[in-house]
DSSP file (Angstrom, degrees, kcal/mol; ACC not computed):
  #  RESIDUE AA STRUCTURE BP1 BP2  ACC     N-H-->O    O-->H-N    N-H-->O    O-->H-N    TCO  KAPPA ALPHA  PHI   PSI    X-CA   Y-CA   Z-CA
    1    1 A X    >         0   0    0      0, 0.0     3,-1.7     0, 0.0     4,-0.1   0.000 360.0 360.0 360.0 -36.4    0.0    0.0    0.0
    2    2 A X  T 3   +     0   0    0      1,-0.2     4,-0.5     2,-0.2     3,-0.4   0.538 360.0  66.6 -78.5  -9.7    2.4    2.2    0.8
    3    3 A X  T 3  S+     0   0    0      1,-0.2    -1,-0.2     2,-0.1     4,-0.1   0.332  99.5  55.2 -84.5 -14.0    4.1    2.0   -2.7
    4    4 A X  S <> S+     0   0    0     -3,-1.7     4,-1.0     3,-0.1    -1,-0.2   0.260  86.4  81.8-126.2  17.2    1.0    3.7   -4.4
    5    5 A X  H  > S+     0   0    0     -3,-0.4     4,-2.4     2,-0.1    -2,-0.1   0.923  88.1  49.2 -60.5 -59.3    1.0    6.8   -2.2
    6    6 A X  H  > S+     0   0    0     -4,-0.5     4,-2.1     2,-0.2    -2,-0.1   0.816 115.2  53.3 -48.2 -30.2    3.8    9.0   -4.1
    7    7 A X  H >> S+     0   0    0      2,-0.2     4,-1.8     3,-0.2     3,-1.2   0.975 107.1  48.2 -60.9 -92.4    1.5    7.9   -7.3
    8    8 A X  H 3X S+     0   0    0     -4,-1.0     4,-2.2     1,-0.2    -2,-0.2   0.778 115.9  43.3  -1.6 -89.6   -1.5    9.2   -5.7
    9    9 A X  H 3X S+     0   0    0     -4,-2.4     4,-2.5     1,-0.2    -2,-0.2   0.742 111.5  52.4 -28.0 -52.3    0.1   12.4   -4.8
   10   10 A X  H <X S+     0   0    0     -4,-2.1     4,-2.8    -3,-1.2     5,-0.3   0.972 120.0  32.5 -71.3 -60.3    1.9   12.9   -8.0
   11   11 A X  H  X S+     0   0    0     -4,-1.8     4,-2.8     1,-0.2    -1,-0.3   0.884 115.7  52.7 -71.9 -21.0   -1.4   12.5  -10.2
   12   12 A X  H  < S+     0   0    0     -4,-2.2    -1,-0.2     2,-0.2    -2,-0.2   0.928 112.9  50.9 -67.9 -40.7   -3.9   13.9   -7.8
   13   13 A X  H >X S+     0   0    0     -4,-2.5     3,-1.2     1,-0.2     4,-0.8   0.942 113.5  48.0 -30.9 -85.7   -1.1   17.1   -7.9
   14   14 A X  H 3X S+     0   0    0     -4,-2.8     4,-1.4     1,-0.4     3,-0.3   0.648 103.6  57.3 -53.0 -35.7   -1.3   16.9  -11.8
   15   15 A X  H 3< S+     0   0    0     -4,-2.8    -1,-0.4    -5,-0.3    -2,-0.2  -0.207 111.0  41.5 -92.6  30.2   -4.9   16.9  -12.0
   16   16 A X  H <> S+     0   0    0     -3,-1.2     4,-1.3    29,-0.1    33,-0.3   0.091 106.8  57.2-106.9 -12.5   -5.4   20.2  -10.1
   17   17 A X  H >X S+     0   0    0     -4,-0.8     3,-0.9    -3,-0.3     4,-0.7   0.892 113.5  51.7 -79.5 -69.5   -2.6   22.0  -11.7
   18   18 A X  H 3X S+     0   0    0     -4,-1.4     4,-1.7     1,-0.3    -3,-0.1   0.622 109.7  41.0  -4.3 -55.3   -4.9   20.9  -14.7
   19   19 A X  H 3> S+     0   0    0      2,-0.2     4,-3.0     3,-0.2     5,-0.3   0.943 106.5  63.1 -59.6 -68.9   -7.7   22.1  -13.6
   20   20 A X  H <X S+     0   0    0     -4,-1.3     4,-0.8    -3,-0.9    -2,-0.2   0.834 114.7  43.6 -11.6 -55.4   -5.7   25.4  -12.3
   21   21 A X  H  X S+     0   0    0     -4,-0.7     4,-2.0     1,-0.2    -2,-0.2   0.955 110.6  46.8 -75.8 -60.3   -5.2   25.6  -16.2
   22   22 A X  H  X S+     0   0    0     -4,-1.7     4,-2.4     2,-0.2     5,-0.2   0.802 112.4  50.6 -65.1 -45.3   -8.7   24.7  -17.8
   23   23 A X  H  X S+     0   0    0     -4,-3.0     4,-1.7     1,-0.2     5,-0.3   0.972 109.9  47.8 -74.2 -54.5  -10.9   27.3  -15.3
   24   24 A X  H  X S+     0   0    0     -4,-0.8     4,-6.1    -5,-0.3     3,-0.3   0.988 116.9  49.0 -36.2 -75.6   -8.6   30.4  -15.9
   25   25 A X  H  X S+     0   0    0     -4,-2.0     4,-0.9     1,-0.3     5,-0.2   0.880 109.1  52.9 -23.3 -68.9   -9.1   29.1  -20.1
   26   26 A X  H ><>S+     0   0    0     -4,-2.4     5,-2.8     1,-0.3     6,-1.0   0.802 107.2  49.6 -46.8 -41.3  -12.9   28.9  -19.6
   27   27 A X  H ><5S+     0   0    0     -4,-1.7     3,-1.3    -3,-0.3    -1,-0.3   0.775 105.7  55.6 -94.0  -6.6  -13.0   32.1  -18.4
   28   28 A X  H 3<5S+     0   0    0     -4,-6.1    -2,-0.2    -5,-0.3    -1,-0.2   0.842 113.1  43.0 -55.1 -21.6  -10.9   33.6  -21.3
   29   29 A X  T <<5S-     0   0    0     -4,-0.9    -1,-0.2    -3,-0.6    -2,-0.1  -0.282 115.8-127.8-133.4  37.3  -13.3   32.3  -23.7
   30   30 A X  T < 5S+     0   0    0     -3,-1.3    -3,-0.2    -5,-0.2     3,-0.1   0.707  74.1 130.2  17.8  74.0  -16.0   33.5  -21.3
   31   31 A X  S   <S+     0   0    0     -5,-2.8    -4,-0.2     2,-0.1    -1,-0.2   0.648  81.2  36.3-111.8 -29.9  -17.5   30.1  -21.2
   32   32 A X  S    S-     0   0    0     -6,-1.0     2,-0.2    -9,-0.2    -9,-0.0  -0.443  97.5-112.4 -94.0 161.3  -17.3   30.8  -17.0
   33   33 A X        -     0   0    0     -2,-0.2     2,-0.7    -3,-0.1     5,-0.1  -0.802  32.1-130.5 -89.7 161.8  -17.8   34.4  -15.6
   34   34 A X        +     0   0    0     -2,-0.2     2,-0.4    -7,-0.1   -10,-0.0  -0.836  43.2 159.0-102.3 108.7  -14.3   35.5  -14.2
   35   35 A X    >>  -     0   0    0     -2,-0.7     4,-0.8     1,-0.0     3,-0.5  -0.839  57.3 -96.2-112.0 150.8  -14.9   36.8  -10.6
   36   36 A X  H 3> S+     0   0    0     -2,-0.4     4,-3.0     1,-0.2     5,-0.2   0.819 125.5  50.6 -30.3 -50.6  -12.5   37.1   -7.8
   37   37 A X  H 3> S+     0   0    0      2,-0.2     4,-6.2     3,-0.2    -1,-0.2   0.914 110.1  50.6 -42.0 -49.5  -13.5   33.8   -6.2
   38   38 A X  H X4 S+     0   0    0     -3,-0.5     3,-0.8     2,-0.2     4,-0.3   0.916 112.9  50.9 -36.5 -88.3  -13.0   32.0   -9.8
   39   39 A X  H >X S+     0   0    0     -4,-0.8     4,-2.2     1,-0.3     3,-1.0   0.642 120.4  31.8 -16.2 -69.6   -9.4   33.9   -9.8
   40   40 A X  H 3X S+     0   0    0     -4,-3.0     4,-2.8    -5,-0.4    -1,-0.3   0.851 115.0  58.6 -73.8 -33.7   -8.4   32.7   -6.5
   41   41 A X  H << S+     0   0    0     -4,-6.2     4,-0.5    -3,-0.8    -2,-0.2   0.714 113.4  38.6 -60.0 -18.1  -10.1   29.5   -6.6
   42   42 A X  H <> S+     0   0    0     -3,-1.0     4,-2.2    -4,-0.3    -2,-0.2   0.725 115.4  51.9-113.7 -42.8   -8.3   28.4   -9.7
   43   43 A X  H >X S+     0   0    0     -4,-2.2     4,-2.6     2,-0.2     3,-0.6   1.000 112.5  51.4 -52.3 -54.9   -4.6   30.0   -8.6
   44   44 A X  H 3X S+     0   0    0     -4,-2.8     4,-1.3     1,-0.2     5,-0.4   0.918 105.8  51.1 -43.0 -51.8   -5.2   28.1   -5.4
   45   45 A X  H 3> S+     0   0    0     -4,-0.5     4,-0.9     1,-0.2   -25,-0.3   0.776 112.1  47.8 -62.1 -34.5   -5.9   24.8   -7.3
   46   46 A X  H <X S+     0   0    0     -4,-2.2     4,-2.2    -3,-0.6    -2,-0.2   0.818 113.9  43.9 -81.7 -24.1   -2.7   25.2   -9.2
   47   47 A X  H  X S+     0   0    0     -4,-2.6     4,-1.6     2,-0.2     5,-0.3   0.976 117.9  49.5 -70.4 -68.7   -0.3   26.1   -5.7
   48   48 A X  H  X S+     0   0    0     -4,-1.3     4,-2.7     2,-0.2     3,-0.2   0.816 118.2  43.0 -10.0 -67.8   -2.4   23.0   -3.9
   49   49 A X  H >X S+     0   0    0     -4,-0.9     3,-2.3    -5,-0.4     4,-1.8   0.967 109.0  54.5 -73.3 -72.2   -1.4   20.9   -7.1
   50   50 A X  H 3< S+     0   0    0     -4,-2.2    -1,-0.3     1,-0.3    -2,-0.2   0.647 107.9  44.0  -9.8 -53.1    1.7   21.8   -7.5
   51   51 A X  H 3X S+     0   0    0     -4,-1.6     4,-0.5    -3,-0.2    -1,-0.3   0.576 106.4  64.1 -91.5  -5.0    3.0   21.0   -3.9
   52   52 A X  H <X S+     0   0    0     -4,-2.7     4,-2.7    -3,-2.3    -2,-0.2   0.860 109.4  38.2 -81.4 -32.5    1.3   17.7   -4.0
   53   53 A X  H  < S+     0   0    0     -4,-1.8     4,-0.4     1,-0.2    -1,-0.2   0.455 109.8  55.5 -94.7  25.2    3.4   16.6   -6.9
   54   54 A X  H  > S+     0   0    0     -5,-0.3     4,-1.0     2,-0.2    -1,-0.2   0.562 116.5  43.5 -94.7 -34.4    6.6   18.1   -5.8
   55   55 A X  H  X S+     0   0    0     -4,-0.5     4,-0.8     2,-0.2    -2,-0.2   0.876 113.9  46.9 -75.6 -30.7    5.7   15.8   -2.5
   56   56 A X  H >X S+     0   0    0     -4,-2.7     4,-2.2     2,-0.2     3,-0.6   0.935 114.0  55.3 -78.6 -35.6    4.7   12.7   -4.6
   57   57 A X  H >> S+     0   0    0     -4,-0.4     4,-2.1     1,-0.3     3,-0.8   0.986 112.1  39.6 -46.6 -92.6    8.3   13.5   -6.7
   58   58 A X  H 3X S+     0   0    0     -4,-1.0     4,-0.7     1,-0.2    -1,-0.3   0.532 112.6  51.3 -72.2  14.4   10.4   13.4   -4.1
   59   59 A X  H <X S+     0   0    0     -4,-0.8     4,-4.0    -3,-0.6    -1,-0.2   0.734 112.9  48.0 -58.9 -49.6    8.8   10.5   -2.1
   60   60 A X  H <X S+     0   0    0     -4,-2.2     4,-1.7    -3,-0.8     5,-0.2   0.924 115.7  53.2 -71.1 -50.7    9.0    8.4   -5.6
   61   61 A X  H  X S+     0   0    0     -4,-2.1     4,-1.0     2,-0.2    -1,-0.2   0.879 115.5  33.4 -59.2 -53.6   12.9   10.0   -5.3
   62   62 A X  H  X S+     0   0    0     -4,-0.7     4,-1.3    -5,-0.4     3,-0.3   0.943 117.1  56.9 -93.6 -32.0   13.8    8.8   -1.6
   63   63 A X  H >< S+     0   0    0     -4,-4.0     3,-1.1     1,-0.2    -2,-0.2   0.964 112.6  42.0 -39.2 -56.9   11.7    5.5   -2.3
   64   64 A X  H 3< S+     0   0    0     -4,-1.7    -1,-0.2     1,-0.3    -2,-0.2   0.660 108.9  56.5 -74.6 -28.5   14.0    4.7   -5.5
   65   65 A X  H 3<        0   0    0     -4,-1.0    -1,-0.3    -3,-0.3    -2,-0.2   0.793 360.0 360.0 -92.3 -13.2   17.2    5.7   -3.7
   66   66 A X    <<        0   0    0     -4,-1.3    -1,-0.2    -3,-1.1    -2,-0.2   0.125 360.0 360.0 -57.4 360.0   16.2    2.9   -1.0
């Protein structure tokens, strides 16, 4: 079990900087309205994602050096 945590991290990380990416889009092509929540909600969703796969990366890093 413990072998498919860093995994986890990495993609659940990838799939909210993703997300991060797509809301910001949607409201360029004003499919969303862009309001301050939107803005923050979707910068937030990329810092979140971000530091879960920089934690799932270097877990997969000191697992592999083991």
């Amino acid at each position: 079990m413990r072998d498919n945590k860093p995994r986890v991290l990495l993609y659940v990380g990838a799939g909210l900087m993703v997300l991060g990416v797509i809301f910001p889009f949607l409201m360029v092509i004003k499919i969303i309205e862009s309001t301050y929540f939107m803005n923050f909600f979707s910068y937030t969703l990329q810092i979140i994602g971000l530091v879960l796969a920089m934690l799932g990366i270097a877990d997969i890093a000191v697992h592999r050096k083991r």
